[in-house]
C-alpha positions as CSV (number, residue, x, y, z in Angstrom):
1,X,129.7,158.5,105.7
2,X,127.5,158.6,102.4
3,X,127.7,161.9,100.5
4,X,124.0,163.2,100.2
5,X,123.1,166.1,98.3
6,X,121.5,169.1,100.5
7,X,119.6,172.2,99.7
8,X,120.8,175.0,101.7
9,X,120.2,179.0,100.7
10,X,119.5,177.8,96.9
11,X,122.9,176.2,96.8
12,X,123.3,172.6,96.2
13,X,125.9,171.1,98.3
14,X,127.4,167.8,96.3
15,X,130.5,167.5,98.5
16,X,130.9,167.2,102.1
17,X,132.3,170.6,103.7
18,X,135.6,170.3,105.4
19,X,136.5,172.7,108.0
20,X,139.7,172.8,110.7
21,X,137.9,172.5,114.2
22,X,138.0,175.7,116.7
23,X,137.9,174.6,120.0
24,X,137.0,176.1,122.9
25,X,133.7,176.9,120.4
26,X,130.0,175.9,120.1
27,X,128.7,173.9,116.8
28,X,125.6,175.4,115.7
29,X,122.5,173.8,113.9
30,X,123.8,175.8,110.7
31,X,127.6,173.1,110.9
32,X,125.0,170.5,110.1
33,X,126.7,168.3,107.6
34,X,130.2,169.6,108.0
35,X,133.4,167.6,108.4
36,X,135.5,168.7,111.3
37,X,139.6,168.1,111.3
38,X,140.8,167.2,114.2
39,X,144.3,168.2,115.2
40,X,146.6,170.6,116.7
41,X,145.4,171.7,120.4
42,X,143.9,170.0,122.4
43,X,140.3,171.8,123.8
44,X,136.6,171.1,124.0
45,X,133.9,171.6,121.0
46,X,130.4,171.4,122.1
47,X,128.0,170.4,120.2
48,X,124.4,172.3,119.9
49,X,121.6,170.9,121.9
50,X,119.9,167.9,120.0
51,X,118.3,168.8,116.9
52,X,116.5,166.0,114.5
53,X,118.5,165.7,111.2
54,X,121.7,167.3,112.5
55,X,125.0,165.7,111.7
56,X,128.6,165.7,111.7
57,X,131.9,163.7,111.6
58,X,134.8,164.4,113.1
59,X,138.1,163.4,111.9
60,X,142.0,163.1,112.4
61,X,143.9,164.7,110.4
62,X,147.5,165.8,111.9
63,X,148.8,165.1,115.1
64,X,147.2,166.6,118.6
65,X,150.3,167.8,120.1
66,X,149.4,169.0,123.8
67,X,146.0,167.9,124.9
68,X,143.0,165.8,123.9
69,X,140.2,167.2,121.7
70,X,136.7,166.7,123.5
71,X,133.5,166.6,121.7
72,X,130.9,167.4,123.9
73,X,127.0,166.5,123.7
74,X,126.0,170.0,125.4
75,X,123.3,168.5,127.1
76,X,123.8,166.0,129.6
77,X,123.8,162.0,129.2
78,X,122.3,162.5,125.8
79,X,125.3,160.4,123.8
80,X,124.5,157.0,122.5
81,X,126.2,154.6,120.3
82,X,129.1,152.5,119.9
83,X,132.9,153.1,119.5
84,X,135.3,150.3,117.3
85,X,138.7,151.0,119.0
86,X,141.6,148.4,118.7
87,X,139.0,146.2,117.2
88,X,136.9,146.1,120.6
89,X,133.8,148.1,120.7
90,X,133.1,150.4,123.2
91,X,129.5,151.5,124.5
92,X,128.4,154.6,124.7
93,X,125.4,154.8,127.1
94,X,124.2,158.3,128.0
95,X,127.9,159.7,128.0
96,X,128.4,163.5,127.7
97,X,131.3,163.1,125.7
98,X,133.6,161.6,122.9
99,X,137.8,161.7,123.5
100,X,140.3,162.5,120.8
101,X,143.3,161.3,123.3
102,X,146.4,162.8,122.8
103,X,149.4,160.8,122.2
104,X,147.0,157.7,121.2
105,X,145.0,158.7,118.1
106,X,146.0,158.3,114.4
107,X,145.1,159.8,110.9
108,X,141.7,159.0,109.8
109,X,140.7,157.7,113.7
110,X,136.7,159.5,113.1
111,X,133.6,159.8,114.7
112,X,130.1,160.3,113.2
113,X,127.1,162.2,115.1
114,X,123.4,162.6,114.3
115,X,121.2,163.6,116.2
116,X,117.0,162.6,116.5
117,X,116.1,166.0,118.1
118,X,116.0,163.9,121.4
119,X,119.9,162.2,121.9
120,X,122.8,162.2,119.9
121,X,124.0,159.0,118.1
122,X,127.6,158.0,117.6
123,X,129.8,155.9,115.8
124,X,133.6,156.0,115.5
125,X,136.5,153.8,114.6
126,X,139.7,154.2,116.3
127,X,143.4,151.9,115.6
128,X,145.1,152.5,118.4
129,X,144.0,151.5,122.4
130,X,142.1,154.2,123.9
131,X,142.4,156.5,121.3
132,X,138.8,157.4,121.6
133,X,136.8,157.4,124.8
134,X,133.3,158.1,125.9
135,X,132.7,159.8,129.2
136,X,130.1,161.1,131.4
């Protein structure tokens, strides 16, 4: 993911801002541009409904030790894209959600999301066998 420079309450933002991922919460249009670590708990993370410009990636960073992390499009069918897992890629056509599986994902595994206003648009990159999934 590039790192673009934003304009946001006067403040320039050079760097990317990491934050730990809450599950069981909703993303708002103000998370716009954040990256998310993923680890810990498994639980679901829904995403706000599809707004042009908004943007996130989402990324491994320790081990998910009970349950797998969901990413979910908040609107129904509205997830497009592609998934590289194991080498293979994976479509994703109008799925509701992206997988963090438990047990199969490993540091750095990531997705991307942006979003048109209309769909949401994903790209992620997994090592291991279905350590990402797309359902829905």
């Amino acid at each position: 993911m590039a790192t673009t420079t934003t304009t946001s309450n006067d403040v320039i933002r050079i760097f990317p801002k990491y934050e730990a991922i809450s599950v069981g919460s909703t993303l708002t249009t103000a998370d716009s541009g954040k990256v998310f670590k993923v680890s810990g708990s498994g639980g679901t993370v829904t995403l706000p409904a599809p707004t042009a410009g908004w943007n996130a990636r989402f990324v491994t960073t320790g081990a998910m030790d009970t349950a797998n992390t969901v990413i979910a499009g908040g609107t129904a069918d509205k997830m497009e894209g592609s998934l590289i897992v194991a080498g293979a890629v994976v479509d994703v056509d109008a799925a509701d959600q992206i997988n963090f599986v438990h047990g199969s994902s490993n540091l750095g595994d990531f997705i991307d999301v942006w979003s048109d206003g209309s769909n949401y648009y994903v790209f992620g990159n997994a090592l291991s066998s279905g350590a990402l999934t797309a359902t829905g």
